[in-house]
C-alpha positions in Angstrom: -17.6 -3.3 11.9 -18.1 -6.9 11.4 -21.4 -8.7 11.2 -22.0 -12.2 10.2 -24.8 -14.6 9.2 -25.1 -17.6 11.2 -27.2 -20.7 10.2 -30.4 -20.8 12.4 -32.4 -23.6 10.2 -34.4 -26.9 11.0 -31.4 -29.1 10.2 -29.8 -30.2 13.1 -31.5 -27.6 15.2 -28.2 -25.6 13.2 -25.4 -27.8 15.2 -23.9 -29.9 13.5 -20.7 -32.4 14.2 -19.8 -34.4 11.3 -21.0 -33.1 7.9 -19.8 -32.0 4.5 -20.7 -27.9 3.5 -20.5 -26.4 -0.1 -20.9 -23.4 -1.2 -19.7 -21.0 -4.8 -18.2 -18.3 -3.5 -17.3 -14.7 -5.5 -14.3 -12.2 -4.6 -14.3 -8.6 -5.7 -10.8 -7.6 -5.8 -9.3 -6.9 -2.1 -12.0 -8.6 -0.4 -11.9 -11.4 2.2 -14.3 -13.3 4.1 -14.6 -16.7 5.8 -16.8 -19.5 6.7 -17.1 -20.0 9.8 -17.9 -24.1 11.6 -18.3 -25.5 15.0 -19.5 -21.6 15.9 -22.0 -20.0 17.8 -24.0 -16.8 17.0 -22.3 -13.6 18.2 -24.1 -10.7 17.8 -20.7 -8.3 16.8 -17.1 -9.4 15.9 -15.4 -12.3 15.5 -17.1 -15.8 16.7 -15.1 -17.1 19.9 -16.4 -20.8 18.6 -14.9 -23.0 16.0 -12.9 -22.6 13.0 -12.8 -19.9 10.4 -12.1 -21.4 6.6 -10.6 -17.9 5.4 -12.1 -16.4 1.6 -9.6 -14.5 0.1 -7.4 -14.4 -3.0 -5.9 -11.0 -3.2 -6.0 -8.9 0.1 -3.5 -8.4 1.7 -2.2 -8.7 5.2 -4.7 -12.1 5.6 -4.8 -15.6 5.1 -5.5 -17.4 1.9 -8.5 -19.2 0.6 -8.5 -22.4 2.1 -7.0 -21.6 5.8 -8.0 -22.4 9.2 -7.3 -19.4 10.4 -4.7 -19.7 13.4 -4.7 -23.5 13.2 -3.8 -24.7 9.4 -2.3 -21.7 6.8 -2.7 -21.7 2.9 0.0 -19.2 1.3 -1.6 -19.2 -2.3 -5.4 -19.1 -3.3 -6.2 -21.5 -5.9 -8.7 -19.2 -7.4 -8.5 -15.7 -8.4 -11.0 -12.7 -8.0 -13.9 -12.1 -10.0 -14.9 -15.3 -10.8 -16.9 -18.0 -9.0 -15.3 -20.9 -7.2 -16.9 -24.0 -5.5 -15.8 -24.2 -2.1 -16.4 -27.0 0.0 -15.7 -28.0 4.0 -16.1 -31.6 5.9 -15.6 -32.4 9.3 -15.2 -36.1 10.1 -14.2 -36.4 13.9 -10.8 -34.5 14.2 -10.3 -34.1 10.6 -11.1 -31.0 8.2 -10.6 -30.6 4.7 -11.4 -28.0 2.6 -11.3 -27.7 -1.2 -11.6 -25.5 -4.0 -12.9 -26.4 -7.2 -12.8 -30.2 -6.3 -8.7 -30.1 -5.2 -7.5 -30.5 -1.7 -6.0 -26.9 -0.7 -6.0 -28.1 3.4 -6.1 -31.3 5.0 -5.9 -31.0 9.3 -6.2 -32.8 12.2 -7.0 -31.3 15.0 -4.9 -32.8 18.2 -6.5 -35.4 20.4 -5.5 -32.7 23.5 -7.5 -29.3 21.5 -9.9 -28.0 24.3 -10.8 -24.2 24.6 -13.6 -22.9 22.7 -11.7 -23.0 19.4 -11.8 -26.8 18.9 -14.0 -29.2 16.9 -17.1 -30.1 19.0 -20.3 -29.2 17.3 -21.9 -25.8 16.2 -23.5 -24.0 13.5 -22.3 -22.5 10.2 -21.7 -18.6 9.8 -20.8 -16.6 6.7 -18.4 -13.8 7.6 -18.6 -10.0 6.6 -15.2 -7.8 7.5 -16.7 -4.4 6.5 -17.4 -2.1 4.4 -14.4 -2.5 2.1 -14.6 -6.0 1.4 -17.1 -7.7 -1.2 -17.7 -11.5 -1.0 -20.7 -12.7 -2.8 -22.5 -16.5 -2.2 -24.8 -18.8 -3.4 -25.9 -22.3 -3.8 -25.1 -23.3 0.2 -25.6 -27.0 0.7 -25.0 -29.1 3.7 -25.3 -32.6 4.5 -24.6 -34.6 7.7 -22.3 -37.8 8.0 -22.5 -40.2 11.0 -20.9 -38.9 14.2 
């Protein structure tokens, strides 16, 4: 069963467009998670909103730290389990990068035709949980708004 925690704060209302997110992230062997942008709350399941900026170094059968899930792969974590990582996320119009640890791992851009409720528009910020089996630990979230 997967539940996730959204962002429901006073910046931005939680919707955001443009903005840079950061956040050290902690795998336990096996696990995955994700961060979510550009989303909307779901109670259950996957978000049918946004991007998903895949968490995981070592389980198998997913995508790598550093993916857009369905939109931009990774094939190789930079970071291995059991230790913390920074990872960080900006949107800037059409463009996302994501990094770990400071480095680039994914650079996209999303095309000027992307419609459909997996495209860059605006949304909120949701940290993903994939069950019982996976352990992904978080602190130190930080988020801060660029110019649309």
């Amino acid at each position: 069963d997967q539940r996730n925690l959204f962002y429901d704060g006073r910046i931005a209302g939680g919707y955001f467009k443009n903005f840079e997110f950061k956040v050290d992230v902690y795998t336990h062997p096996g696990s995955a998670s994700g961060v979510y942008f550009h989303t909307h709350y779901e109670e259950d399941g996957t978000p049918a909103f946004g991007y998903e900026a895949q968490i995981n170094a070592s389980r198998a059968g997913e995508s790598k730290t550093g993916s857009l899930v369905g939109a931009s792969e990774v094939t190789t974590a930079a970071h291995g389990d059991n230790e913390w990582f920074s990872y960080y996320i900006m949107v800037d119009g059409n463009k996302v990068t994501v990094k770990v640890n400071g480095e680039t791992v994914n650079e996209f851009t999303e095309p000027a035709d992307a419609d459909g409720p997996a495209s860059l528009r605006h949304g909120t910020i949701g940290l993903e949980s994939v069950g019982s089996d996976s352990r992904v630990d978080f602190r130190n979230a930080m988020i801060r708004l660029l110019p649309d």
